[in-house]
BALUM-436439 format. One line per 3 residues: for each residue x, y, z negated of C-alpha. Coordinates in pm, 1 decimal. Example, Ala and Ser with C-alpha at 12.3 -4.5 7.8 and 13.67 -1.06 7.14 Angstrom:
residues 2
1230.0/-450.0/-780.0 | 1367.0/-106.0/-714.0
END
This chain:
residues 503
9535.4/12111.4/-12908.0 | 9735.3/11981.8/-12603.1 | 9578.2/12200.3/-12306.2
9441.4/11864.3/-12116.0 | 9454.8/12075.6/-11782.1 | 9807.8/12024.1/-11766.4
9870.8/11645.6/-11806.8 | 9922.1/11475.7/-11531.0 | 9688.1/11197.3/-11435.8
9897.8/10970.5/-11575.4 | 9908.3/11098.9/-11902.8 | 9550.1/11230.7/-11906.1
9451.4/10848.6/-11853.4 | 9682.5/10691.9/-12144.7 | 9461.8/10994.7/-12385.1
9130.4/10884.4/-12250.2 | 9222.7/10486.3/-12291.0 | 9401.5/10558.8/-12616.0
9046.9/10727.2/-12696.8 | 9204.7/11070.5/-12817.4 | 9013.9/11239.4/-12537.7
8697.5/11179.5/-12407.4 | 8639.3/11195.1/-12035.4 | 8353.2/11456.9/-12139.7
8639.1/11677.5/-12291.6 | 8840.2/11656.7/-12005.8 | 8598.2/11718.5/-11755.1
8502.4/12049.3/-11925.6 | 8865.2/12164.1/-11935.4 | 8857.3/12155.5/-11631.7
8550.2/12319.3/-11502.2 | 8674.2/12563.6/-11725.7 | 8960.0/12642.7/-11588.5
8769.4/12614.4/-11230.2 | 8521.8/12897.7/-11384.0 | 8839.2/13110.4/-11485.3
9075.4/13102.9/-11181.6 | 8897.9/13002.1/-10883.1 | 8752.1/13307.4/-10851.3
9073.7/13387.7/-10707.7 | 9186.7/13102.5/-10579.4 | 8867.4/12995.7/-10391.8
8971.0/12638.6/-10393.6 | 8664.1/12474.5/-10409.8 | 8350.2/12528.5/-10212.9
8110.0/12316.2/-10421.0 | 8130.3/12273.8/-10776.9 | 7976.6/11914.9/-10883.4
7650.1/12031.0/-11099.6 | 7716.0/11641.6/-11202.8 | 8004.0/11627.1/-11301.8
7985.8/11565.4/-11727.8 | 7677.2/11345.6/-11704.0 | 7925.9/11125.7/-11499.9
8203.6/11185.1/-11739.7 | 7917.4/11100.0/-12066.5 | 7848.3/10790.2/-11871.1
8217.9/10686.6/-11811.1 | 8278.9/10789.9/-12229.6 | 7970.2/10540.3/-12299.9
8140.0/10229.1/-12057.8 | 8444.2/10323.9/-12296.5 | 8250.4/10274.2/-12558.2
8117.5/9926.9/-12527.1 | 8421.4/9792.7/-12461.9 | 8330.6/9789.9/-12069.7
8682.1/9706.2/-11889.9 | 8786.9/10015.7/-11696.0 | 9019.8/10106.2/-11372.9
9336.6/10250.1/-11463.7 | 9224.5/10634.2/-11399.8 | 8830.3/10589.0/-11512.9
8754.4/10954.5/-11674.3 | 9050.7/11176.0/-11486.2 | 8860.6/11424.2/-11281.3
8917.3/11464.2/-10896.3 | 8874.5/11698.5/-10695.6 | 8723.0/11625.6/-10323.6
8812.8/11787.5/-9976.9 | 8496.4/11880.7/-9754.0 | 8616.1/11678.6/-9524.0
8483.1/11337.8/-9672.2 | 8148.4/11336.5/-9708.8 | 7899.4/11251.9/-10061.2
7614.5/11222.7/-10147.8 | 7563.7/11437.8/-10424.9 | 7732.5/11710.0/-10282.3
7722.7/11900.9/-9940.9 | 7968.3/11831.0/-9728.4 | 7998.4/12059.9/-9474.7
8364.8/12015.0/-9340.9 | 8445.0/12389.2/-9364.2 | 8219.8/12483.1/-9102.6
7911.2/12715.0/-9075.3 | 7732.6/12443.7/-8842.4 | 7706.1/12225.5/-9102.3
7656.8/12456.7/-9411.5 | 7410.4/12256.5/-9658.3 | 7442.7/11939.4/-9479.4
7384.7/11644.4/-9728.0 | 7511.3/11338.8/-9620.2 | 7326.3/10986.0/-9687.1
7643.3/10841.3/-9762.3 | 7961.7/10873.9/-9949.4 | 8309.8/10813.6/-9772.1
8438.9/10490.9/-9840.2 | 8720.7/10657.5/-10067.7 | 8429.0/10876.0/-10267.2
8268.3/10567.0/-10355.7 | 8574.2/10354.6/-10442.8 | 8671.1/10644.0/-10650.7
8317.2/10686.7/-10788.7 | 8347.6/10286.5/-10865.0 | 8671.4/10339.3/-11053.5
8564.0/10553.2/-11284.1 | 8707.5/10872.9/-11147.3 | 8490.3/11208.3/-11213.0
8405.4/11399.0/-10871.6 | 8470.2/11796.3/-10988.5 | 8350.6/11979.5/-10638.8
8472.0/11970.1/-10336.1 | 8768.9/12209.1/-10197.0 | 8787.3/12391.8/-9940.6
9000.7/12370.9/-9566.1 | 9032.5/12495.2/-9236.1 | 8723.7/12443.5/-9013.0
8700.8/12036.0/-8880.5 | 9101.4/12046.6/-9034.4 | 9187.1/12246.8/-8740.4
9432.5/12468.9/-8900.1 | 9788.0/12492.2/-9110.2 | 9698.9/12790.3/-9350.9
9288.6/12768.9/-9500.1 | 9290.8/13075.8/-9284.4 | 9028.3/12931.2/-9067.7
8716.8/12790.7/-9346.2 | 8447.4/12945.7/-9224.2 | 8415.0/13024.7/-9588.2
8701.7/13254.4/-9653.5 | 9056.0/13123.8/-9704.8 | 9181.2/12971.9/-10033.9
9485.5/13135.0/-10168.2 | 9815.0/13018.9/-10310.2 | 9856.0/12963.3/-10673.7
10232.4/13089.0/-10641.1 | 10135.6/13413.5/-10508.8 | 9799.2/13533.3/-10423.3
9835.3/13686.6/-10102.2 | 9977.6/13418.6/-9938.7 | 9838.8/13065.1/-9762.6
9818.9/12744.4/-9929.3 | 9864.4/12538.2/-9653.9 | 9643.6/12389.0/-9424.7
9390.9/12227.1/-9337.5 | 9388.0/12090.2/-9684.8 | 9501.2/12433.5/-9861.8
9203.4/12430.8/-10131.1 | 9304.1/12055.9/-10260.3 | 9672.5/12140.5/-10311.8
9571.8/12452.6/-10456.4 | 9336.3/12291.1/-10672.2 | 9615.2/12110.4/-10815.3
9890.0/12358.7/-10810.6 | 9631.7/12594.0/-11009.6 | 9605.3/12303.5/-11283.7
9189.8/12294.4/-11171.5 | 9194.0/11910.6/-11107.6 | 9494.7/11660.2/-11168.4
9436.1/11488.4/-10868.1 | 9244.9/11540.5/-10532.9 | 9165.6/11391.8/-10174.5
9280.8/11521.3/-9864.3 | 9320.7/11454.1/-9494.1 | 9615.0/11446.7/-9238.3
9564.0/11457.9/-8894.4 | 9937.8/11606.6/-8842.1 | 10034.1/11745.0/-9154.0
9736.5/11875.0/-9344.3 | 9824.7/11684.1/-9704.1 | 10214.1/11695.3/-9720.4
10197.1/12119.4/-9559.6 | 9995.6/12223.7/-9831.5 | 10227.5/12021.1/-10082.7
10545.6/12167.3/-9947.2 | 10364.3/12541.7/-9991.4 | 10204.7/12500.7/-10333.5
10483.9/12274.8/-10522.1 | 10283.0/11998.1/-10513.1 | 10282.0/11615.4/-10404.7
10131.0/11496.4/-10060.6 | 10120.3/11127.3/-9883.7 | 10038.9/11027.9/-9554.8
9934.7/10712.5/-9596.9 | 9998.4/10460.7/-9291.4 | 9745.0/10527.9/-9069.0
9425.7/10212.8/-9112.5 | 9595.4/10127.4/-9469.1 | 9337.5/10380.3/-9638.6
8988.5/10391.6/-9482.7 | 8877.3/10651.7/-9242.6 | 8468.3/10597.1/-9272.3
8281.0/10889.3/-9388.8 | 8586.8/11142.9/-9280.3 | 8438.8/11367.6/-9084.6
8664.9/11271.8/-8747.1 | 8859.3/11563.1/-8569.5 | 9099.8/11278.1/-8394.7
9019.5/10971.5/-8456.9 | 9421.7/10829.2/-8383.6 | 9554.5/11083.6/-8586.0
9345.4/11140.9/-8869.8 | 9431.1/10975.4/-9239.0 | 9329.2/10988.2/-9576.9
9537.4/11059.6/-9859.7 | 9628.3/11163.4/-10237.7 | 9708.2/11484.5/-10364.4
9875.9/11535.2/-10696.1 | 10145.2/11685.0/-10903.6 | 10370.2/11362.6/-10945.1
10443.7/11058.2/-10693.0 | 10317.9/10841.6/-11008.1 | 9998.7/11039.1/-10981.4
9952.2/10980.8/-10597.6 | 10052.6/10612.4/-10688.4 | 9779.2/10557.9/-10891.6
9489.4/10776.4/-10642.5 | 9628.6/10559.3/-10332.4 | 9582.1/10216.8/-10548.1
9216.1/10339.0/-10584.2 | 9141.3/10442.7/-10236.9 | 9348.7/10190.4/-10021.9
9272.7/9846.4/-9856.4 | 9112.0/9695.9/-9617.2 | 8746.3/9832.5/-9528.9
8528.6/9649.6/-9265.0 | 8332.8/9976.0/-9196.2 | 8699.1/10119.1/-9042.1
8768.9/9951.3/-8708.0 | 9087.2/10045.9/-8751.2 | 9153.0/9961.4/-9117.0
9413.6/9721.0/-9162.6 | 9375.8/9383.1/-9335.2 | 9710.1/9398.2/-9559.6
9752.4/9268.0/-9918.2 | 9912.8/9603.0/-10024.9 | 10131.8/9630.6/-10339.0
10035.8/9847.2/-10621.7 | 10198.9/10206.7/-10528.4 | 10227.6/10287.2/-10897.2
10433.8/10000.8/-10944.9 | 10650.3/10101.2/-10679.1 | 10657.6/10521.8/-10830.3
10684.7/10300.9/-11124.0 | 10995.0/10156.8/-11033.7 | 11172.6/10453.4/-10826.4
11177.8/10639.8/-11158.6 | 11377.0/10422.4/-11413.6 | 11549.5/10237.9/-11143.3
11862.3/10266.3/-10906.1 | 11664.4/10306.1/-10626.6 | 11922.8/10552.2/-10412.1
12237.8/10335.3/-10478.5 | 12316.0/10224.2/-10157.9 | 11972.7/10348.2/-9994.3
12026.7/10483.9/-9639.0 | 11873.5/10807.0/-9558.2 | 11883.5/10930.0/-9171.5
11872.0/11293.6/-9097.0 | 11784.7/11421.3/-8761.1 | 12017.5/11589.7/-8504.4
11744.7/11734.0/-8337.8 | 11597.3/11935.7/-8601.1 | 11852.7/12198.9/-8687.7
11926.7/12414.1/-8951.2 | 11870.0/12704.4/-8694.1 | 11489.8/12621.9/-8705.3
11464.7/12663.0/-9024.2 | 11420.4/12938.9/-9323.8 | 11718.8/12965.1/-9465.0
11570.5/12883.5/-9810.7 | 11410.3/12559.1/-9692.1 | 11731.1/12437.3/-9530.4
11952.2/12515.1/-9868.9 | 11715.3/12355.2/-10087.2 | 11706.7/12014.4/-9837.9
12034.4/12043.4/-9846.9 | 12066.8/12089.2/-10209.8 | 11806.7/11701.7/-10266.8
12017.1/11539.8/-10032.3 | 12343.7/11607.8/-10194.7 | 12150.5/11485.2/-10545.7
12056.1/11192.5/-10400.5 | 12388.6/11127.5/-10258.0 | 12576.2/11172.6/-10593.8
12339.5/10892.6/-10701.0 | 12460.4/10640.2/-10434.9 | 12262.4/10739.6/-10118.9
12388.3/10728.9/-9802.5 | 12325.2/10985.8/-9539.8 | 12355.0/10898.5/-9158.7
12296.9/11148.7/-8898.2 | 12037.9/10982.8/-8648.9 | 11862.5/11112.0/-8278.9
11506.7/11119.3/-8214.1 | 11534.6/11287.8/-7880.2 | 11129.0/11276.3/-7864.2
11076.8/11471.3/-8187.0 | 11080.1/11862.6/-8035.7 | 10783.4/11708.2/-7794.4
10586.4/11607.9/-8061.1 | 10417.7/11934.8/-8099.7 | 10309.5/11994.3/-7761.9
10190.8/11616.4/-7727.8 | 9970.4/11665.2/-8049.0 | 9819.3/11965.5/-7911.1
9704.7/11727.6/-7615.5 | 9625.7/11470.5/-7785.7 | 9397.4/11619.8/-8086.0
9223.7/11894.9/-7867.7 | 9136.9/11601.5/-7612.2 | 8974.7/11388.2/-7914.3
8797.2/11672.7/-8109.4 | 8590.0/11744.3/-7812.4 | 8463.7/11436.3/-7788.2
8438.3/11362.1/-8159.9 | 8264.0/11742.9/-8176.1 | 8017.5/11671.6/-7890.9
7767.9/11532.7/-8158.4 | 7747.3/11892.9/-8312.4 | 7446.1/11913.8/-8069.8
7202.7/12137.1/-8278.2 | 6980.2/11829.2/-8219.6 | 7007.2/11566.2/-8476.0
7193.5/11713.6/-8778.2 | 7341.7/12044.1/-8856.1 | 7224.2/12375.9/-8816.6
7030.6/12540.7/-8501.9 | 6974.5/12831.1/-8386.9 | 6623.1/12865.0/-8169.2
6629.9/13013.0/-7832.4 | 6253.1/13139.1/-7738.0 | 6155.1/12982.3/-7423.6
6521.9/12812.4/-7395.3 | 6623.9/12504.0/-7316.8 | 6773.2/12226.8/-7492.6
7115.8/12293.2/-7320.8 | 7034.1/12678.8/-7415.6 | 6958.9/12621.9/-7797.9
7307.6/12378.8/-7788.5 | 7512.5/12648.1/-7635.6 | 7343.4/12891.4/-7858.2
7417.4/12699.7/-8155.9 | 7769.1/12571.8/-8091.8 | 7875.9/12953.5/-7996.6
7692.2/13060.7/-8332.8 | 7816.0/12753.6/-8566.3 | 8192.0/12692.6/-8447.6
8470.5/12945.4/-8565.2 | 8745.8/13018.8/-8301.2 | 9016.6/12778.0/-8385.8
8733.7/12525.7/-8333.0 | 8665.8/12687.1/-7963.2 | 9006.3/12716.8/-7858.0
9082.0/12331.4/-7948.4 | 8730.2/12219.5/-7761.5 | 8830.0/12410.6/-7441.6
9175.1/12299.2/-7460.2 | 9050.3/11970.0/-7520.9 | 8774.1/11949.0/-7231.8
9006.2/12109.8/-7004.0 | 9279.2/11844.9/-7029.3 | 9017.6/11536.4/-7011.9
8870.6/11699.3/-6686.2 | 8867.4/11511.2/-6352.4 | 9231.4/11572.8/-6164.3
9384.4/11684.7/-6491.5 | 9363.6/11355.2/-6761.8 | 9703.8/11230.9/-6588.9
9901.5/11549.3/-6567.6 | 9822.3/11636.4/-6925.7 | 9649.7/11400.8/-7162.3
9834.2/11088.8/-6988.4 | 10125.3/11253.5/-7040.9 | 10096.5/11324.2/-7387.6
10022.7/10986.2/-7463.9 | 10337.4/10836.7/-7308.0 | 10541.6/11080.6/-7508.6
10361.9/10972.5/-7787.7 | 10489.9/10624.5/-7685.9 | 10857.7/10753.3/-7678.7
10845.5/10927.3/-8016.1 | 10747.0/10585.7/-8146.1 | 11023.5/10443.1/-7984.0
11215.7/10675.5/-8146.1 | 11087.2/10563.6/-8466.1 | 11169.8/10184.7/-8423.7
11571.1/10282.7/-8330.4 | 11594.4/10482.4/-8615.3 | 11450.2/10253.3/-8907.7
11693.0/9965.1/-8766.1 | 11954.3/10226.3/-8890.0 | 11816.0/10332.8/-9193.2
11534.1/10312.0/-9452.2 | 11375.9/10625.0/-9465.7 | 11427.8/10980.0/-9240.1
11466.9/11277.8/-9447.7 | 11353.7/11647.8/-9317.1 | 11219.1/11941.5/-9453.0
10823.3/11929.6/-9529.1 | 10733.6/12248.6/-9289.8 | 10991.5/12486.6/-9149.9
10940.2/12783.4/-9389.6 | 10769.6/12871.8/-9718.0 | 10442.3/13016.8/-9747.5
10349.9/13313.1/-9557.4 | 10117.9/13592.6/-9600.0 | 9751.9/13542.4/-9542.3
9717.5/13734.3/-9218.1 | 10061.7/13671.8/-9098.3 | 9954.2/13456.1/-8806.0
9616.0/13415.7/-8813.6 | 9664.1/13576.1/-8450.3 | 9976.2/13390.0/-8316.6
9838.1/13039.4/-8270.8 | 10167.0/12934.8/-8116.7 | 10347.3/12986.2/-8443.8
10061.2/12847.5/-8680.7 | 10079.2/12511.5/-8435.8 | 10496.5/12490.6/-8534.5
10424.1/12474.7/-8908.4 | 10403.3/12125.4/-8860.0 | 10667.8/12043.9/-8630.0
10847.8/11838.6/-8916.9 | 10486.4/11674.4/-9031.1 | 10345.1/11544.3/-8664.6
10544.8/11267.4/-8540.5 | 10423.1/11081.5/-8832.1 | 10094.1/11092.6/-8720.0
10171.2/11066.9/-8367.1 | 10336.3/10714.6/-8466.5 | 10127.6/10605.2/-8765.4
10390.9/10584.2/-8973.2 | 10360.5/10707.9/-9367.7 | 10513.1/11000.7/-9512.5
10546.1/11205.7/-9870.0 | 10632.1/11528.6/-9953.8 | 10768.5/11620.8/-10295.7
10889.1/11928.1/-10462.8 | 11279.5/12000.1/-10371.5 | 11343.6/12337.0/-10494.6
11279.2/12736.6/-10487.0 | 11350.7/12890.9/-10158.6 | 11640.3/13122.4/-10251.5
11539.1/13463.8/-10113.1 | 11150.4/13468.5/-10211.4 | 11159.1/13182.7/-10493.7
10847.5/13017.7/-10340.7 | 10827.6/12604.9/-10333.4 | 11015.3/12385.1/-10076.9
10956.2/12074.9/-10013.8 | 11120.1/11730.0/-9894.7 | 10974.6/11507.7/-9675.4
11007.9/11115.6/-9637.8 | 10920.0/10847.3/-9398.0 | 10932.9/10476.6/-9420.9
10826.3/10214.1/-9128.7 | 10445.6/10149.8/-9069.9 | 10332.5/9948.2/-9423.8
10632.7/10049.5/-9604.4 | 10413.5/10284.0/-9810.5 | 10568.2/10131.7/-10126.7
10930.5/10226.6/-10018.8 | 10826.2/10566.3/-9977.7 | 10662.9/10577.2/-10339.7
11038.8/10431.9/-10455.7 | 11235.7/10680.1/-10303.8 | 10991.3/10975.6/-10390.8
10963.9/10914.3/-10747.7 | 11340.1/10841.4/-10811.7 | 11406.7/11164.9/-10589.0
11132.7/11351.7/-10820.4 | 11302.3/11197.6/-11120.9 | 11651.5/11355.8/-11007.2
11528.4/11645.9/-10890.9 | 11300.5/11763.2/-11203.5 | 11550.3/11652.6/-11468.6
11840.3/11894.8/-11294.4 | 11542.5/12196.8/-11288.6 | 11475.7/12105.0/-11656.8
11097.3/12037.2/-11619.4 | 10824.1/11994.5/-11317.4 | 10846.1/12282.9/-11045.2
10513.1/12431.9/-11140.6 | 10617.6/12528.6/-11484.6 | 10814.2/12777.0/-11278.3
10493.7/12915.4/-11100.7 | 10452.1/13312.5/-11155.4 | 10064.2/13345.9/-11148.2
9775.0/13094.3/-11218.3 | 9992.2/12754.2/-11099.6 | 10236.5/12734.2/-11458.0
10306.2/13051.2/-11639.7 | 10329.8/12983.8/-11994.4
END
């Protein structure tokens, strides 16, 4: 029997329609393989104890003829970040270990609504603050490719998930990089969605002008499908956009069989040299661009002067915001507390805060507080924000030039847990290539490009399009992926070496 962990979404949904699998079969292959791996992969923090009485019901609806979404019965897998109902939700973070939340995300319950199952939910860097899982207040999740190394962060434990063939598809967050990092680490796919075109309500907010929801998956098709679930217009989201968007699968539809790349123009940054670079990420960029110029592509060198200030603007900018959007954490009305005998309120909240957040989360909160302080909001956070204004700038010249920018996912492959859980400086640069989307708004994907020459570990290639070109992006990525796959002879994770595709 076809092991139905290792169908994509895609094809896992043609079985279930077809009726050759049931959604109950599926679902059990999967917490099955969740029962025999994540013990060492420690993707997921919660396990759904619901999860085959919703896949029974979904078989039933099958059944009777009921009409169905395109992925009802395909198991997902949730980041902690969004919060449900039937799970706890606890954002990686001891203060809100347990913490059931009245309400599902707005992504949970469209998902929920089409028919997808809900497997667990994974697990991530405290409040996303973090590029490696290092910094869940639950241990870190590891990387399917090698074990002793990071998945990514903050959403390491849903591209894990995936890479580790526990759930075809998952959820994740970005806030500067935290969906298409992971994918770059783990072989996997990750989009960025343009920020208000998928709904923010029930995300647990680290900064609320950054932050965005997204697929995770192992083919753009895949993502395509997830993003046509989740995406749209949600009243609940100030900032949700009211677009008609088109159907993303359509569009990873038509990158695939299509000549997409003939005559597509494809900037690459001056800025961002090779020098910055592992050597094995630069090759294998290298390496896609060359395949997609033998297929009609053209690449044109572009500036974005702004780009090398995006990293020290985002580390403004988010710090600033997750103070505020952390101040609720106030031991008072929800999450844990720790008593103070004979204290006072403002003694039980320090007490609680220094007892419930995890470093990372203190260092961003000072930072944060420090650069919003009276005297300083001008010189720093000001500041930040008009180079934010100048990298979007940067943007707009560039797209009248070209239709997407090309870089590198993240600077260098995956590196060993521990490697700089102590260097914050260097954790903060994994996502040098990854932040001036979010600083901007604009969407990006990251796909599998290759094996980093000298330690064989995935690479990935990043794209971005123009706010609401999402579709482009889903184009270019699949007929890229097409390419790309076809000259490796099969998907990247057949290549993995431990739990992610060994056969």
């Amino acid at each position: 029997m076809t092991d139905l962990t290792r169908l994509s979404a895609a094809d896992l949904a043609a079985e279930l329609s077809s009726g050759t699998v049931s959604s109950v079969e599926a679902t059990r292959a999967h917490l099955d393989r969740i029962a025999a791996v994540d013990g060492d992969v420690h993707a997921f923090l919660h396990v759904s104890d619901h999860a085959l009485e919703v896949a029974a019901g979904i078989d039933r609806r099958r059944s009777a003829g009921d009409a169905l979404g395109p992925l009802a019965g395909v198991p997902l897998a949730i980041k902690d970040v969004l919060v449900t109902t039937d799970m706890p939700s606890t954002s990686g973070s001891r203060i809100l270990e347990g913490y059931m939340s009245p309400f599902d995300a707005t992504v949970v319950s469209r998902a929920r609504a089409a028919g997808l199952v809900p497997l667990g939910k994974t697990n991530m860097d405290e409040f996303a603050m973090g590029s490696s899982t290092e910094h869940s207040a639950y241990g870190p999740t590891h990387n399917p490719w090698d074990l002793e190394r990071i998945p990514g962060g903050s959403g390491g434990g849903s591209a894990s998930a995936v890479a580790a063939f526990e759930a075809p598809l998952a959820l994740g967050s970005d806030t500067g990089g935290s969906i298409r990092q992971p994918a770059h680490v783990t072989g996997t796919v990750g989009v960025k969605p343009t920020y208000g075109g998928v709904s923010r309500y029930g995300a647990i907010a680290l900064a609320s002008s950054l932050d965005q929801v997204g697929p995770v998956s192992r083919t753009v098709l895949d993502a395509g499908l997830l993003h046509d679930v989740i995406g749209g217009h949600d009243a609940n989201d100030s900032t949700s956009l009211a677009d008609a968007w088109p159907s993303f699968a359509d569009a990873a539809r038509e990158g695939a069989r299509g000549d997409v790349l003939r005559g597509l123009r494809v900037g690459v940054i001056r800025e961002l040299p090779d020098s910055g670079f592992q050597p094995g990420v630069s090759t294998a960029f290298r390496a896609a661009l060359a395949a997609m110029e033998a297929r009609g592509a053209e690449i044109v060198e572009i500036s974005a002067p702004h780009f090398e200030y995006g990293v020290a603007a985002y580390y403004l900018i988010l710090p600033a915001e997750a103070s505020s959007n952390l101040a609720k954490f106030d031991s008072v009305r929800f999450g844990m507390r720790v008593n103070v005998p004979g204290g006072t309120v403002e003694d039980v909240m320090a007490a609680t805060r220094d007892a419930g957040f995890g470093d990372e989360v203190k260092r961003r909160i000072i930072l944060g507080t420090y650069a919003l302080s009276a005297g300083y909001y001008d010189a720093y956070y000001g500041s930040a924000q008009k180079v934010r204004t100048l990298i979007q700038r940067d943007f707009a010249a560039a797209f009248e030039r070209v239709d997407v920018i090309a870089t590198p996912s993240a600077p260098t492959t995956a590196f060993k847990l521990g490697e700089k859980i102590d260097d914050p400086l260097q954790m903060y640069l994994n996502d040098v290539t990854t932040i001036p989307a979010n600083l901007a708004g604009v969407p990006g994907i990251s796909i599998p490009a290759g094996l980093a020459e000298e330690d064989g570990l995935p690479v990935g290639i990043q794209f971005l399009a123009p706010a609401r070109e999402d579709a482009r992006l889903y184009r270019v990525g699949a007929a890229v992926e097409s390419v790309l796959v076809d000259s490796w002879g099969g998907p990247l994770l057949d290549r993995a070496p431990v739990l992610g595709g060994a056969r």
